[in-house]
C-alpha atoms as one frame of an Amber mdcrd trajectory, in Angstrom:
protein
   3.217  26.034  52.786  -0.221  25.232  51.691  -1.446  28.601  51.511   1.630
  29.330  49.202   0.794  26.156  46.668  -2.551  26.998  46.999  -1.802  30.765
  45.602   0.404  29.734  43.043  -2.499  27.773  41.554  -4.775  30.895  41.708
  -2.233  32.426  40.117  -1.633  30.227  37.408  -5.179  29.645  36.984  -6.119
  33.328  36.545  -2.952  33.334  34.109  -4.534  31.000  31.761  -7.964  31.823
  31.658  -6.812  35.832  30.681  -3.867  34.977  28.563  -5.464  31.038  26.498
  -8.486  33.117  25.560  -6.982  34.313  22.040  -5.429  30.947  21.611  -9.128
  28.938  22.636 -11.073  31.165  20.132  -8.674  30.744  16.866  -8.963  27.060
  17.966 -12.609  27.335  17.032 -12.700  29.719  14.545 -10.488  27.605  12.666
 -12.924  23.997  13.844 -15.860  26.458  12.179 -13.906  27.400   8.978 -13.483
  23.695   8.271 -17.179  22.626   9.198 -18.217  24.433   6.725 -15.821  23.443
   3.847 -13.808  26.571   3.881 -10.597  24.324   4.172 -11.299  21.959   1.314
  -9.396  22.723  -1.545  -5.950  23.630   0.846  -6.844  19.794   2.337  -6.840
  18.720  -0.875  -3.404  20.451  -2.215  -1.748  18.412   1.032  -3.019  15.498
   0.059  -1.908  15.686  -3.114   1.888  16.826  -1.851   1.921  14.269   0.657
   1.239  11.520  -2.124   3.563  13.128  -4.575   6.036  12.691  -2.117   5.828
   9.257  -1.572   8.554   6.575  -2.498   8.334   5.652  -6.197   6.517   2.064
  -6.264   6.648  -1.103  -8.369   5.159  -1.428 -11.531   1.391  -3.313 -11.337
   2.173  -6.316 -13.293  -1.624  -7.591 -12.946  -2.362  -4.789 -15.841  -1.610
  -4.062 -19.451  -2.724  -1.055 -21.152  -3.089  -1.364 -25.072  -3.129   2.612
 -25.655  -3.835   3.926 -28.862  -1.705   6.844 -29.508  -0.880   9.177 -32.427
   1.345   6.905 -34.381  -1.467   4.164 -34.533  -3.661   6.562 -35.570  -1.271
   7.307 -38.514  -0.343   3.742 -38.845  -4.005   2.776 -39.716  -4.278   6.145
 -41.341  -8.402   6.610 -39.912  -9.641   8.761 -36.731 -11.966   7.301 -35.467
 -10.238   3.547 -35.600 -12.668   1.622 -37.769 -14.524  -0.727 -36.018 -12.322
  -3.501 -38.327  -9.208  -2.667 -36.621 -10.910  -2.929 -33.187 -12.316  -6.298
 -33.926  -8.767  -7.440 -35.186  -7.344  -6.327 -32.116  -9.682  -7.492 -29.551
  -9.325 -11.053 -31.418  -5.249 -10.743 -31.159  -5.545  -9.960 -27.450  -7.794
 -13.397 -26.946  -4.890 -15.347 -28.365  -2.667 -14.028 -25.040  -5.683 -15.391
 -22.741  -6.066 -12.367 -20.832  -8.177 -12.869 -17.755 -10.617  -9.575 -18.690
  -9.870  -6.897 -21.373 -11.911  -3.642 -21.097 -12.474  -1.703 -24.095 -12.274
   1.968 -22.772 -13.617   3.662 -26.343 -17.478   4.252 -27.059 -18.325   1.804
 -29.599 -22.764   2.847 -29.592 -22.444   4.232 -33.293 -20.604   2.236 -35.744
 -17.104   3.094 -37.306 -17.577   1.334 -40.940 -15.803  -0.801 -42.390 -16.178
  -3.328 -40.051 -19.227  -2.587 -37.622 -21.034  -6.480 -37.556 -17.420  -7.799
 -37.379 -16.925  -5.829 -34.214 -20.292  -6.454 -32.655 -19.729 -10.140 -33.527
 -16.170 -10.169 -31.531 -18.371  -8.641 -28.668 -20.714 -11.424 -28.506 -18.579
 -13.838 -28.656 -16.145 -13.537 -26.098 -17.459 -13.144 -22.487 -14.549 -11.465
 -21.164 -14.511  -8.381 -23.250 -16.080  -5.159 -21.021 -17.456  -2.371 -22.866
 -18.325   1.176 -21.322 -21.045   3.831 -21.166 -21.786   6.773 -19.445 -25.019
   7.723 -17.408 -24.817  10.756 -15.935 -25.618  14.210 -17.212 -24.007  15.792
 -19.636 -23.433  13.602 -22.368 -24.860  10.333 -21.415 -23.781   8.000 -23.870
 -25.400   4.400 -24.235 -23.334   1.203 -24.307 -22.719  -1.076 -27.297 -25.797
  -3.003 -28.047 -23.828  -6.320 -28.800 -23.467  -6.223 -25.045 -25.629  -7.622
 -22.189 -25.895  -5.031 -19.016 -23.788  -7.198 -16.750 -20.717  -6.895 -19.050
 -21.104  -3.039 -19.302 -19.709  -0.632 -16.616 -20.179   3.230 -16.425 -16.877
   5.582 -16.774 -18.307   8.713 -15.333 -15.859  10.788 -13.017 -16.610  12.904
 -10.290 -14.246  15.614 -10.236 -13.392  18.504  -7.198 -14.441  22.136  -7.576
 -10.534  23.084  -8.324 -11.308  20.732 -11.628  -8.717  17.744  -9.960  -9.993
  13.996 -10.112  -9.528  12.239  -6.808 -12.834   9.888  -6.286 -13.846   7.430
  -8.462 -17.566   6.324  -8.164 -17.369   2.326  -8.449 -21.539   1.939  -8.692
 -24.690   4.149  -8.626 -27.883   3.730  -9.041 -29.382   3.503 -12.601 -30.032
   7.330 -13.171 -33.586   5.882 -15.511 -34.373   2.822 -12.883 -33.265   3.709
  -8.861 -33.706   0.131  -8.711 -30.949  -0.849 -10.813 -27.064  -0.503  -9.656
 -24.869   0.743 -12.772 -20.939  -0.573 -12.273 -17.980   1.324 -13.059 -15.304
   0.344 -16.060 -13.140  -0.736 -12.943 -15.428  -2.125 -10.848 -16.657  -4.778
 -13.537 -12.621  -5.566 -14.944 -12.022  -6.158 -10.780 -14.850  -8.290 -10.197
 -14.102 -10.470 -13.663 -10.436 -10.898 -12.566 -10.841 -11.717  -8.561 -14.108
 -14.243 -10.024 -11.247 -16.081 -11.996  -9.323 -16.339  -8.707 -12.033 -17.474
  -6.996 -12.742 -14.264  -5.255 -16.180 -13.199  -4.776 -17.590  -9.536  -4.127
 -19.363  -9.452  -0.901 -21.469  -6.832   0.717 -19.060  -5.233   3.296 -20.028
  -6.200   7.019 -18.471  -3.037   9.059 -20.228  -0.550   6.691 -23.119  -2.742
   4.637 -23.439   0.564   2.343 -19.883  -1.299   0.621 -18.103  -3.597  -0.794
 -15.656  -6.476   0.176 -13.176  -9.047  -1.044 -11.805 -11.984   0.724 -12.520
  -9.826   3.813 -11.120  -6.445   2.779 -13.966  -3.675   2.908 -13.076  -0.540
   0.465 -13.130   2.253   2.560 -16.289   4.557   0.940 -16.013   8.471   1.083
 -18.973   9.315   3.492 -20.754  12.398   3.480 -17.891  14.039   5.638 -14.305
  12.748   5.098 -11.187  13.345   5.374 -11.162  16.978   4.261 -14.649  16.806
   1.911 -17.451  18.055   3.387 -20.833  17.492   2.335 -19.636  15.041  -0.668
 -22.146  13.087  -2.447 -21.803  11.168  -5.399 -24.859   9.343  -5.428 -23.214
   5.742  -4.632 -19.966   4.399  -3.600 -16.922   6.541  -3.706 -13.178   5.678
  -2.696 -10.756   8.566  -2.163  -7.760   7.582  -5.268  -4.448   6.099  -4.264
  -2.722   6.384  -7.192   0.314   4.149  -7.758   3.509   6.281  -7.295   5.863
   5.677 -10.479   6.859   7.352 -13.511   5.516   4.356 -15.962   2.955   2.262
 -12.988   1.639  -0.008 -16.174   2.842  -1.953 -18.682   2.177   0.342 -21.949
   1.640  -1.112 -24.899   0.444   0.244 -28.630  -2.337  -1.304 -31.160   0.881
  -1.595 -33.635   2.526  -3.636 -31.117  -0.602  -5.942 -30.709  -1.176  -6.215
 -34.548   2.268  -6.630 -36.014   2.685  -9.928 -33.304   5.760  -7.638 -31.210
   4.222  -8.579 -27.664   5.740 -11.436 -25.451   2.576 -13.545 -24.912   3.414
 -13.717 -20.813   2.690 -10.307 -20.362  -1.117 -10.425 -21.403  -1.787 -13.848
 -20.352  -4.248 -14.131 -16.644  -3.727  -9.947 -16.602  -6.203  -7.299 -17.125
  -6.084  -5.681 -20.185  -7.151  -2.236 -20.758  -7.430  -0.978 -24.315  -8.166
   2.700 -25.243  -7.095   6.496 -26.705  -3.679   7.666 -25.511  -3.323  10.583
 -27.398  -4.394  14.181 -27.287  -7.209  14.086 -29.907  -9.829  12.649 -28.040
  -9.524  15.174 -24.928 -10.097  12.267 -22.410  -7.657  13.193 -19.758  -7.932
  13.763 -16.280  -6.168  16.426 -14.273  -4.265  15.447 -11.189  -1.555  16.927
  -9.123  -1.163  13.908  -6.849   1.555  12.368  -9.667   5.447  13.452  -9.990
   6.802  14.189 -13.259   3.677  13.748 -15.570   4.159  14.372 -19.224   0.803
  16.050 -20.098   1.332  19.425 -17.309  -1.056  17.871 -14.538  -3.026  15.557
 -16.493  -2.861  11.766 -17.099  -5.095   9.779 -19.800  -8.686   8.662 -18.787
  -7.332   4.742 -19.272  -4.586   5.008 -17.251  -6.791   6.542 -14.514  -9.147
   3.796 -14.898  -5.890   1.409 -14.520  -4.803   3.114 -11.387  -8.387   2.426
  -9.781  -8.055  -1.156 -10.561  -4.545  -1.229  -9.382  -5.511   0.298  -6.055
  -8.313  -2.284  -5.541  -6.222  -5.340  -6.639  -3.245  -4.281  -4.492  -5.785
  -4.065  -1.918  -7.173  -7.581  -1.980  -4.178  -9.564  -3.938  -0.981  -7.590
  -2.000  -2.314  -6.447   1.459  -1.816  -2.293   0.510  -3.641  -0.337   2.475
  -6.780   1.704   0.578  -7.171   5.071   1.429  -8.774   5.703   4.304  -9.786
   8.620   6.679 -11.003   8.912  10.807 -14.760   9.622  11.782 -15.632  13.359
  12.930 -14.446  13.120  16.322 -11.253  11.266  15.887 -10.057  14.431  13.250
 -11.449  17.294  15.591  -9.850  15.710  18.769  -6.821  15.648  16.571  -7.322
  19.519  15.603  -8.031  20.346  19.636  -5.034  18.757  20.465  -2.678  20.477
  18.272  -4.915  23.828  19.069  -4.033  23.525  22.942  -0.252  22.397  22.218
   0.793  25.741  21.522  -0.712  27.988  24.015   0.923  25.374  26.339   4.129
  26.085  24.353   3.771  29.987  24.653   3.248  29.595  28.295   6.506  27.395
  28.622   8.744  29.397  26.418   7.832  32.902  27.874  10.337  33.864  24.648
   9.673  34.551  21.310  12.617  32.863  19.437  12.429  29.453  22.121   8.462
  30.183  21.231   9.178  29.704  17.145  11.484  27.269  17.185   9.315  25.073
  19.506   6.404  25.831  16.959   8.464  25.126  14.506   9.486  21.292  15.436
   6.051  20.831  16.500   5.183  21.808  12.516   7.589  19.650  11.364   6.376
  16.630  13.647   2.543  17.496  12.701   3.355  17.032   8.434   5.600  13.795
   9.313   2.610  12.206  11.062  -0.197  12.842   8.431   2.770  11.801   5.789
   3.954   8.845   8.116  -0.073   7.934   8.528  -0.835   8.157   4.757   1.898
   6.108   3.234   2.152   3.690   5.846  -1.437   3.029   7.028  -3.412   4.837
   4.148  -4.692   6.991   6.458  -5.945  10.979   5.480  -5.814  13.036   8.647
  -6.501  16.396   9.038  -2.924  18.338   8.757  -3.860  21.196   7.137  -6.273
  22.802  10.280  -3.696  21.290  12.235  -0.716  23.239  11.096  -3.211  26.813
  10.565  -4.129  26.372  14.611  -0.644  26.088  15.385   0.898  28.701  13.422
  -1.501  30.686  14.443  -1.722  30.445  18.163   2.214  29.512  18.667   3.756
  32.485  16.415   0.789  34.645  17.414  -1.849  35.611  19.829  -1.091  32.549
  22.622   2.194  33.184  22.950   1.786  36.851  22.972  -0.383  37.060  25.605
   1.212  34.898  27.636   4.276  36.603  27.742   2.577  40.320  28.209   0.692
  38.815  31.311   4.112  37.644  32.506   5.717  40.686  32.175   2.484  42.557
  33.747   2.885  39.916  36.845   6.799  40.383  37.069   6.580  44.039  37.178
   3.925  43.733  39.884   6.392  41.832  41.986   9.139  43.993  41.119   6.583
  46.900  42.377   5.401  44.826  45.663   9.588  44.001  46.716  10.015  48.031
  46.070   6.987  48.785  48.427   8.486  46.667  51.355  11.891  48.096  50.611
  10.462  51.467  51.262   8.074  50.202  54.215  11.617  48.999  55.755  13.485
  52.119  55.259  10.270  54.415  56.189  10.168  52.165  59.673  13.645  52.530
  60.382  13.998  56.129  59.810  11.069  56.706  61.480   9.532  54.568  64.393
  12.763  52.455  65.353  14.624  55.952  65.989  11.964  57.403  68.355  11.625
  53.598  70.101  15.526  53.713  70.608  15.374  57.468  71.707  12.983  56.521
  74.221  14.591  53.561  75.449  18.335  55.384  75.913  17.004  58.104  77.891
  15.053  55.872  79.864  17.303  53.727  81.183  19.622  56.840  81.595  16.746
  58.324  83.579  17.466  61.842  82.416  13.880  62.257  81.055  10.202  63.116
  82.457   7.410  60.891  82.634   5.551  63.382  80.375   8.527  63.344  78.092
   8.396  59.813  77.842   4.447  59.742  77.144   5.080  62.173  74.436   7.399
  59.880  72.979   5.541  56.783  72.678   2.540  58.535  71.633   4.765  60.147
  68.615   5.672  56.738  68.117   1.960  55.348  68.054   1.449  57.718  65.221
   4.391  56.851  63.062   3.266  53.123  63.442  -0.200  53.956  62.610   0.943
  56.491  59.357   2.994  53.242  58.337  -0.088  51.105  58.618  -2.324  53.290
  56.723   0.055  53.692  53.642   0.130  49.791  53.536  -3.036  49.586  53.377
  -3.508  51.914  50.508  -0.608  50.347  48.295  -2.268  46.731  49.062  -5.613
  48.510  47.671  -3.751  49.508  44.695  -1.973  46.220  43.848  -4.985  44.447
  43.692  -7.160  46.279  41.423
């Protein structure tokens, strides 16, 4: 009994380490492709599906975007808006008490008529944050009405298939590595959670981030989720951009100046104002969105407003951030879903019970990483995941496995054939001379040399049988 469980092992052993080679090596070939960022931009397609396909949210009532668009532009009937018209508007929106307005639109040259008015309305009102941008090419310096602290950077690190997914929040001054530069977002957040009575703290868990009331922004590290080698130069966070066909409240600079806005929606909200239309070129391309009206793209301001959104849900509503697992949590993952189908193939021994199991276990792989990103905010590696098990269940694992079963079978089939013969060989051959002997022995009717010759023919037929055995054992094994 033990000898029998203890060859069955063997067996079983020797089965997997011939027939899981093919299946171990893509497993690694495929952990190699993604170390060195050969998996990147197919990560990044996923994540975008998997976040188009979430359920359509709420609109973000904490923000107001004051877009101008083209029928302001004809309205005031002047491209660039004179700096007058900016003035007038940033002095309507202080009547609605906004808690921070950001004014998304490079104001370092002058737009006459108007340009002292403007810089005047800057001065004067504290909560008004202008922008500038740092890094190469096209720095572009801030409005000079403005003290550094109510300035913030809106430079945008974009992926190398031209999408927008990070947003750097600060960085260190480019002309002083002393000095941190904030982002457009990261100054409107700050303003608005400072009115609340919610301070920015330097994150305890990781101290190279952020915090409010407790909640640490998750900060893309060098390696994460599927970037590798990502470095922006300060703190990153991977975009979760607020699911919905119209996230904001949209308003125009017609609206604002003609007196057509309800005061409640500016008052204690953030208040972004900037171009909406196609002549400036600010937009940023994205598939991550459903049913965008500009073919992939959304405006620079409304990207800016998703950022804050994402941050404020964060702190104010308890929504998860974005978030991905350290280097061995995604690579267990990947070795787990590498050895799942060779133990499939080896299960199945069939190649339609083989696809469909591979097929379920597909579908179950996609519903975690969706189930872990919408519910948790979690990015985990799906896309190695699902090339691994494609790969070793449709493929070579399965394959092999059930070639080295049929090789074993047929061995069987060959050994059950061998003692079939071996039984027919012995009683055609040995058991008729033994019962020949024994009949005319007890009849007596037969010589004591007959009877030697007998059982020395039968010593030979025994020993012929032996011999052949032998040489068919000899063969089996190799």
């Amino acid at each position: 009994m033990r000898r029998g469980i203890w060859n069955r092992i063997c067996q079983e052993f020797g089965l997997w380490s011939l027939a899981a080679s093919p299946g171990i090596i893509v497993l690694f070939v495929v952990m190699l492709i993604r170390i060195t960022g050969g998996m990147q931009s197919w990560e990044w397609m996923l994540l975008d599906t998997m976040l188009r396909l979430r359920p359509i949210e709420k609109r973000d009532e904490h923000i107001v975007i004051v877009g101008i668009d083209e029928k302001d532009i004809t309205w005031v009937k002047q491209y660039p808006i004179a700096d007058e018209k900016i003035a007038e508007l940033l002095t309507k929106l202080e009547t609605y008490k906004p808690l921070a307005i950001g004014l998304d639109i490079f104001k370092n040259v002058p737009v006459e008529p108007g340009g002292e008015q403007l810089a005047q309305v800057l001065r004067s009102n504290s909560n008004i944050i202008g922008i500038e941008k740092i890094l190469p090419p096209g720095e572009t310096l801030p409005p000079q009405s403005l003290p550094p602290e109510r300035v913030g950077f809106i430079d945008l690190p974009n992926d190398e298939d031209s999408k927008n997914r990070r947003y750097l929040l600060y960085t260190p001054n480019p002309k002083n590595v002393n000095e941190d530069k904030y982002s457009l977002a990261l100054r409107l957040v700050t303003k608005y959670l400072d009115a609340k009575g919610i301070e920015l703290q330097t994150g305890k868990n990781d101290p190279n981030t952020i915090r409010f009331r407790g909640i640490e922004l998750p900060r893309i590290t060098n390696n994460f989720g599927g970037y590798v080698r990502v470095d922006d130069g300060g703190l990153s966070i991977l975009m979760n951009f607020r699911n919905s066909e119209q996230p904001f409240n949209v308003v125009s600079l017609r609206d604002i100046l003609n007196g057509q806005v309800d005061t409640e929606l500016l008052r204690d909200r953030i208040v972004l104002v900037g171009n909406r239309n196609l002549s400036t070129g600010d937009a940023i391309y994205t598939s991550a969105l459903p049913g965008l009206k500009l073919s992939g793209q959304i405006y620079g301001i409304d990207y800016h407003a998703h950022v804050i959104s994402q941050i404020l849900s964060s702190v104010m509503d308890g929504l998860p951030m974005l978030n991905s697992w350290g280097d061995i949590g995604e690579y267990t993952w990947i070795l787990i879903w590498g050895v799942l189908p060779i133990m499939i193939g080896r299960l199945t021994q069939s190649v339609w019970k083989n696809i469909l199991s591979v097929s379920v276990a597909g579908f179950c792989l996609f519903s975690c990483g969706y189930i872990m990103l919408w519910v948790w905010g979690v990015w985990i590696p799906v896309t190695p995941s699902l090339l691994v098990l494609a790969v070793n269940g449709v493929g070579l694992s399965a394959f092999a496995f059930y070639q080295h079963d049929k090789f074993l079978r047929s061995q069987i089939y060959e050994r059950q054939n061998t003692i079939q013969n071996t039984f027919t060989v012995i009683h055609n051959g040995p058991l008729q001379t033994l019962a020949y002997g024994l009949k005319h022995l007890r009849a007596k009717d037969i010589s004591y040399e007959q009877l030697l010759g007998q059982f020395e023919k039968l010593d030979r037929e025994i020993r012929e049988i032996g011999a052949t055995r032998i040489t068919c054992s000899s063969r089996d094994y190799l």
